[in-house]
C-alpha positions as CSV (number, residue, x, y, z in Angstrom):
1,X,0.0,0.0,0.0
2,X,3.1,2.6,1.0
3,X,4.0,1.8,-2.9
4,X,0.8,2.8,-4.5
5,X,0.3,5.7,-2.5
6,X,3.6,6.7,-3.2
7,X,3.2,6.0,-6.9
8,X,-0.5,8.2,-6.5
9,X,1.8,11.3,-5.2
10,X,3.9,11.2,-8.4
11,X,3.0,14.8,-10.2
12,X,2.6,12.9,-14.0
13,X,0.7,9.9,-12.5
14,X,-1.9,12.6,-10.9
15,X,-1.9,14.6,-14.4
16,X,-2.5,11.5,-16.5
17,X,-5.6,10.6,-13.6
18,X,-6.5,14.0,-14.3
19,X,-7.0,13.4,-17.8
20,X,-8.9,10.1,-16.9
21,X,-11.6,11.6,-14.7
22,X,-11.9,14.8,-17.5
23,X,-12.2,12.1,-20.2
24,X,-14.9,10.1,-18.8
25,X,-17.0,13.3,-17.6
26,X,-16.8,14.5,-21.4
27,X,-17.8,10.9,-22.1
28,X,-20.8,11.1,-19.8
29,X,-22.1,14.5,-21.0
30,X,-21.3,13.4,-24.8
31,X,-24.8,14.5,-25.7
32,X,-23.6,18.0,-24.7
33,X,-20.4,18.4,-26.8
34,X,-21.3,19.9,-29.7
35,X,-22.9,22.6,-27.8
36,X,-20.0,22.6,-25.6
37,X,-17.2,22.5,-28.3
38,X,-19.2,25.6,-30.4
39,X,-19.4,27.6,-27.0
40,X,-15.2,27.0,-26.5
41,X,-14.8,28.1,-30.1
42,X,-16.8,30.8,-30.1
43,X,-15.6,32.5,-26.7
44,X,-12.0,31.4,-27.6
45,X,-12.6,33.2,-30.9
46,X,-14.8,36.4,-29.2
47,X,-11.9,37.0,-26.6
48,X,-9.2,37.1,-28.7
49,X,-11.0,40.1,-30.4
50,X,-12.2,41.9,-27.7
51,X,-8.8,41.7,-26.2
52,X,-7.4,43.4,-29.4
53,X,-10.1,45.8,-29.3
54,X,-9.5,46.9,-26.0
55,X,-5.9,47.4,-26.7
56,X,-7.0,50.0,-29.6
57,X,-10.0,51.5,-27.3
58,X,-10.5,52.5,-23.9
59,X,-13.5,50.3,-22.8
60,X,-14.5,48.1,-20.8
61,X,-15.0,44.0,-21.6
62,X,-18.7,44.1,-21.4
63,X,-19.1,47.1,-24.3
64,X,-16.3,45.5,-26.3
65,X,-17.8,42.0,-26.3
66,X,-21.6,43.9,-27.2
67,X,-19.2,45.7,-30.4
68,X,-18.2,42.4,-31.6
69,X,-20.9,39.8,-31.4
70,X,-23.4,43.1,-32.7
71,X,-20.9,43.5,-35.3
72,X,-20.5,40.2,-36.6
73,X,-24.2,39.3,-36.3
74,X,-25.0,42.0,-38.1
75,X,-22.4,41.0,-41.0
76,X,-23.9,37.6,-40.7
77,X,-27.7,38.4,-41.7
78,X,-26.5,41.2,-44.1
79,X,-24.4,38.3,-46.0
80,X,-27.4,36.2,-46.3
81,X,-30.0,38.4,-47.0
82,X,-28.0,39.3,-49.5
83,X,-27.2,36.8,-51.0
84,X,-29.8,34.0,-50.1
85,X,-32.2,35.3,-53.5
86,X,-28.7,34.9,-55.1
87,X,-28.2,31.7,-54.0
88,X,-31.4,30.3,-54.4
89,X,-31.6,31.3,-58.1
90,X,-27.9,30.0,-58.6
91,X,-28.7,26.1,-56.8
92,X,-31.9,26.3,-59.0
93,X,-29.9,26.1,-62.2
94,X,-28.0,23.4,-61.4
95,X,-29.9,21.1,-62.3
96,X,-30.7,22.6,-65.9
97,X,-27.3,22.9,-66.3
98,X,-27.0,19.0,-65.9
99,X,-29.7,18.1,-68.2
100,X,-28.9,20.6,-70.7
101,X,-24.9,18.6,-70.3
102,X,-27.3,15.2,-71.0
103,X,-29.2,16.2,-73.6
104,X,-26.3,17.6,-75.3
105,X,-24.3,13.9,-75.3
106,X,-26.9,11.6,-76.8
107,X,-24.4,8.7,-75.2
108,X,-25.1,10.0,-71.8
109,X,-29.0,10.5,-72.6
110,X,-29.4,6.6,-73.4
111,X,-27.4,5.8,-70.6
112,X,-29.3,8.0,-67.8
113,X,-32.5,6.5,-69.8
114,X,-31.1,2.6,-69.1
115,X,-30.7,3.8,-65.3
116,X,-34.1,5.1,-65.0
117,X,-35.7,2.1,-66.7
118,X,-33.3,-0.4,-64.6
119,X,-34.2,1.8,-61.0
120,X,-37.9,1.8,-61.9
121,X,-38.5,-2.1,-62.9
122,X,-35.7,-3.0,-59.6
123,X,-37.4,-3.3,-56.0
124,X,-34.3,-3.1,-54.4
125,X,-33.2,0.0,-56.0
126,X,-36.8,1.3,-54.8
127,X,-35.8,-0.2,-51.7
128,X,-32.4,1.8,-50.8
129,X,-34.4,4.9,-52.3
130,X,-36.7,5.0,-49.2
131,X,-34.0,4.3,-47.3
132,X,-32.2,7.1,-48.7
133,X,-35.9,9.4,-48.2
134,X,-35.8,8.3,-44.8
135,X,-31.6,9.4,-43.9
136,X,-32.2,12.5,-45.8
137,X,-35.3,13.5,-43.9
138,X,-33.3,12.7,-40.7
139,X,-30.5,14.9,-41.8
140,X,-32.9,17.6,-42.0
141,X,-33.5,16.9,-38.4
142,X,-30.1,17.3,-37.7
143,X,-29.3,20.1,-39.5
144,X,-32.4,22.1,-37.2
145,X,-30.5,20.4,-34.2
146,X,-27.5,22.2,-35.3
147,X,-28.8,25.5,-35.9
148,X,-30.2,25.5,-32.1
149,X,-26.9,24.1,-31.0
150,X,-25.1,27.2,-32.8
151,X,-28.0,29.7,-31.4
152,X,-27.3,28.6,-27.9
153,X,-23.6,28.8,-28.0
154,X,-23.5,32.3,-29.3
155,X,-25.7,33.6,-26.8
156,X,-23.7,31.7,-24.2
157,X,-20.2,32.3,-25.5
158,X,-22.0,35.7,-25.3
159,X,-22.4,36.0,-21.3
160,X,-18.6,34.1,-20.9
161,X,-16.9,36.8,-22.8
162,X,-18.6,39.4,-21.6
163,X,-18.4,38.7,-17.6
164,X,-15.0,36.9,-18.5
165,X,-13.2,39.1,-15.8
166,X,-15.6,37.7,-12.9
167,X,-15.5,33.9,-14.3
168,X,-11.6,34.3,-14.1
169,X,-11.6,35.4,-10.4
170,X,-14.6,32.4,-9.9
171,X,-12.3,29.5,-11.8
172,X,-9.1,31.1,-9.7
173,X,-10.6,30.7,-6.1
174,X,-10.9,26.7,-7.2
175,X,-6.9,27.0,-7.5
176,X,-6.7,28.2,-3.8
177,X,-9.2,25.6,-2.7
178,X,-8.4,22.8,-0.1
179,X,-8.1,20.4,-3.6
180,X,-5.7,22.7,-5.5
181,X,-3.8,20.4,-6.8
182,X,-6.9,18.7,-8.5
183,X,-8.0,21.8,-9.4
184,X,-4.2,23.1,-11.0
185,X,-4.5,19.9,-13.0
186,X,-7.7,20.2,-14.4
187,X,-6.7,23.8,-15.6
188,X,-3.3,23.2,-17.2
189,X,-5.2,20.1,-19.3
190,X,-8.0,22.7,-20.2
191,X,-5.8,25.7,-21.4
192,X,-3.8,23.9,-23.3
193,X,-6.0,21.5,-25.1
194,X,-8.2,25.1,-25.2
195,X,-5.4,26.9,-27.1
196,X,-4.6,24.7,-29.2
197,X,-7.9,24.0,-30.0
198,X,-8.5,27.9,-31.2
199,X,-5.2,28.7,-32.1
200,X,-6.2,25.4,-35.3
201,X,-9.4,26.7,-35.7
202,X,-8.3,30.2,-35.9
203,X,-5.4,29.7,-38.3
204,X,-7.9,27.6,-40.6
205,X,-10.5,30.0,-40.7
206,X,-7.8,31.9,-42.4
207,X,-6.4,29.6,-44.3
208,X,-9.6,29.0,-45.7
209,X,-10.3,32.3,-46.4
210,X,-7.8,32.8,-48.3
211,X,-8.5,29.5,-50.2
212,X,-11.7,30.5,-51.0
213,X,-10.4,34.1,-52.2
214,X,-8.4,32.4,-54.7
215,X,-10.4,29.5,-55.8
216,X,-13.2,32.5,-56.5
217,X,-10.5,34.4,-58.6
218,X,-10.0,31.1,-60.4
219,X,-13.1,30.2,-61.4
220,X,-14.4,33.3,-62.3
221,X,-11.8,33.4,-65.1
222,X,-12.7,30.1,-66.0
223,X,-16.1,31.8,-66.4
224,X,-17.7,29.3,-64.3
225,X,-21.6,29.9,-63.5
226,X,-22.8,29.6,-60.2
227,X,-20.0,31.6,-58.7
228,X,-21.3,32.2,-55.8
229,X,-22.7,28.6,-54.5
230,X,-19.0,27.5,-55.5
231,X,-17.6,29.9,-53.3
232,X,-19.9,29.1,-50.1
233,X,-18.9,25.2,-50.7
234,X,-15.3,25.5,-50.7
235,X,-15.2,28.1,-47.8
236,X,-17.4,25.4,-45.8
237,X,-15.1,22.8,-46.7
238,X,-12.1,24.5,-46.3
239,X,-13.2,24.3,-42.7
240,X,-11.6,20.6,-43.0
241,X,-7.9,20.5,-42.9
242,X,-6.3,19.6,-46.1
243,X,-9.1,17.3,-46.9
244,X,-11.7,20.3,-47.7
245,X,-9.7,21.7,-51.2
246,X,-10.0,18.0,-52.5
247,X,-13.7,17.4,-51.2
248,X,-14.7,20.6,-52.9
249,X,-13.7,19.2,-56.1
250,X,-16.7,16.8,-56.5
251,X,-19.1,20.1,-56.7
252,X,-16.8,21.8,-58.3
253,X,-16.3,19.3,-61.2
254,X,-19.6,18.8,-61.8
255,X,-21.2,22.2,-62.5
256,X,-17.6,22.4,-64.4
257,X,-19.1,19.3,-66.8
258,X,-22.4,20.5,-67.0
259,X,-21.7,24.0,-68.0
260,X,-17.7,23.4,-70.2
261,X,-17.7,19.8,-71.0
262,X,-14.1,17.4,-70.1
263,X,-11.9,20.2,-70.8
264,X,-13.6,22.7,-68.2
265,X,-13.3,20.0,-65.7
266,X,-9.5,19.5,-66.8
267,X,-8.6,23.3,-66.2
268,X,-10.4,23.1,-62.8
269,X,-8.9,20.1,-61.5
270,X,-5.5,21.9,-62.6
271,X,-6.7,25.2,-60.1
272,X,-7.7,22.6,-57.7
273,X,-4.5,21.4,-57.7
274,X,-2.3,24.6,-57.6
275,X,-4.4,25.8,-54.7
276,X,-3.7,22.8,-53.2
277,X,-0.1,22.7,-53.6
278,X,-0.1,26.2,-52.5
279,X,-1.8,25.7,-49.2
280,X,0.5,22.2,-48.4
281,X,3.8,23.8,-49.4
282,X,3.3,27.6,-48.4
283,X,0.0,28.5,-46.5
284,X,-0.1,24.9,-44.1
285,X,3.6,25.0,-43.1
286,X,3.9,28.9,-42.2
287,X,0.1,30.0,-40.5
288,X,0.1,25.7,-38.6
289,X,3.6,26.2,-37.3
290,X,2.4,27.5,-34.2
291,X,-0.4,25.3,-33.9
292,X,0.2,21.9,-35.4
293,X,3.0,20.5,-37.4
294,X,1.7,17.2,-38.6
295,X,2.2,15.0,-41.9
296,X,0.4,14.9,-44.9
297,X,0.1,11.1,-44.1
298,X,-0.8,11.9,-40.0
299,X,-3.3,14.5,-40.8
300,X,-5.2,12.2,-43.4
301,X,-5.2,9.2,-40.9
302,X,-6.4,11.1,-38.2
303,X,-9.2,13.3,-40.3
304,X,-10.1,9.5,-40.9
305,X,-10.3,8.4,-37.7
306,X,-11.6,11.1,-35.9
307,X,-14.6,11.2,-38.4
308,X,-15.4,7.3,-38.2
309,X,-15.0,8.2,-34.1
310,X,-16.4,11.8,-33.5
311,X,-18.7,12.1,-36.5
312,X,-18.4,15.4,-38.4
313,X,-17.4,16.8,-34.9
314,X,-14.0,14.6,-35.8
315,X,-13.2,16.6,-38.9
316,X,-12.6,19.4,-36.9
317,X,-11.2,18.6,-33.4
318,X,-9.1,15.9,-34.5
319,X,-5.9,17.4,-35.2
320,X,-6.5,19.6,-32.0
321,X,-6.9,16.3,-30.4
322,X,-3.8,14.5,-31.6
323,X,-2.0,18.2,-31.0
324,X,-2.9,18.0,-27.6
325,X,-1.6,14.3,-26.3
326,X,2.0,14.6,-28.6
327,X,2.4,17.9,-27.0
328,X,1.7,15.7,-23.4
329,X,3.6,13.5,-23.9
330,X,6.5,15.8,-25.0
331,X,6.5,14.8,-28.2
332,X,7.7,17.9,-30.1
333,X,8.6,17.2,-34.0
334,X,11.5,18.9,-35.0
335,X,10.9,22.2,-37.8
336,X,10.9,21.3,-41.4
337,X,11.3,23.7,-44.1
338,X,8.5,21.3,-46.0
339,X,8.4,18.4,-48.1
340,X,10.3,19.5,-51.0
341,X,13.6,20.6,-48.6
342,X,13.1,17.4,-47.0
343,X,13.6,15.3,-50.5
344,X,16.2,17.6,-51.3
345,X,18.7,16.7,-48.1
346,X,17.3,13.0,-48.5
347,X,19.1,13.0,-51.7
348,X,22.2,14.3,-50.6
């Protein structure tokens, strides 16, 4: 018994515990971590502004936090009532655009004619169709689901950031409390996993922006129609590390077919794939430096796993995740000056 308690006073074994007892309360609240995940992002996100605010103005937290959210809010529903009739109009034409592609390639005509007659006359197909009826309609349950998760965590993330000076003094009085040391645990797993967390999010929001900038640039020289839809797909997929720019090709592609033929789909796959290099060998390995500095090969495995584990959730947090237990477990990958520099000394 001496041994064990003595092993029990060892600092790491009490971290790693730690981490144990925080695991297994996220695991019994897991019904609550999307809402809990969106409200971390979102007040990690909200301070960071308001703090940079404050540093230009002299005000207080609670009127810089009421600036920003009113601010951004405001851009939100400006953006989409704007450009929701434009959208609208745009997804419309899609599927002309398609048809028009069919009609236009008699070979593809007979062949979408011999897949209508085979679905029609097949009772499985019919089968997996009211399956698929029945997945879509509870996707459109989810997707309301999300939209209240994202509702409750603004107005939450709302109240944190703006009393964020009195939550600090209530989450230091647990550090002086008669289980500090529990308490001094739970807060050095938090903050870190927490910054790293926002510091990914935040460098891929920019990332991504600037993807979607250029991609836009792209395409509109291409003289690609539905410009804008385009744009709003591969900014939300560009939300996915690395993964996103190849995702958004399958949209991208397709109105590229229906509205250019092959070779329109050629020159876009081309911009897909300078963008891509782009972001891997320039964008990725300068903004993630601070944040993450994973391989290609890592990042795609755990994107993987995360997803088959976490759901969309894992597309997201996984690389914060993985982040978090190699920089635990001290595992700090040396700087690379990227893939290319890497081949180069291999050579040698």
């Amino acid at each position: 018994m001496e041994r064990i308690y003595q092993w029990l006073k060892k600092e790491d074994v009490q971290l790693y515990l730690t981490l144990a007892f925080l695991i297994f309360v996220l695991f019994c609240f897991r019904h609550f971590l999307s809402i809990i995940l969106l409200i971390t992002i979102f007040s990690f996100l909200a301070l960071k502004v308001t703090t940079r605010l404050r540093q230009w103005l002299p005000i207080g937290q609670v009127l810089a936090t009421l600036i920003v959210y009113v601010v951004v809010i405001g851009l939100v529903v400006l953006a989409i009532s704007y450009a929701a009739p434009s959208l609208a109009s745009q997804f419309s034409g899609i599927p002309h655009l398609i048809m028009k592609a069919i009609n236009d390639h008699p070979v593809w005509d007979k062949q979408l004619d011999t897949w209508v007659n085979k679905a029609l006359n097949s009772s499985e197909i019919m089968k997996h169709g009211q399956t698929a009826l029945e997945t879509g309609l509870r996707g459109l349950e989810s997707v309301g689901t999300a939209f209240s998760h994202v509702g409750v965590a603004i107005f939450l993330s709302l109240i944190f950031t703006a009393s964020y000076g009195r939550m600090k003094r209530f989450g230091d009085a647990f550090l002086h409390s008669r289980f500090k040391k529990f308490f001094t645990n739970v807060y050095f797993l938090v903050r870190k996993f927490v910054t790293i967390l926002g510091t990914v999010v935040d460098t891929q929001l920019i990332i991504c922006s600037i993807n979607t900038v250029l991609m836009t640039i792209g395409l509109f020289f291409l003289k690609m129609p539905s410009l804008m839809v385009l744009a709003v797909i591969v900014f939300i997929l560009g939300l996915v590390p690395v993964a996103g720019v190849l995702i958004s090709m399958v949209p991208s592609t397709l109105i590229a077919f229906a509205s250019g033929g092959i070779w329109r789909v050629v020159e876009v796959i081309i911009l897909v794939i300078v963008i891509h290099f782009f972001e891997s060998y320039f964008l990725h390995p300068r903004l993630m430096a601070t944040a993450t500095d994973l391989p290609i090969f890592v990042t795609f495995m755990t994107l993987i796993v995360s997803e088959e584990i976490f759901g969309v959730w894992g597309l997201i947090v996984g690389l914060p995740i993985v982040a978090f237990f190699l920089d635990l477990f001290g595992v700090h990958p040396q700087p690379n000056d990227g893939p290319i520099m890497q081949q180069l000394r291999g050579d040698k």
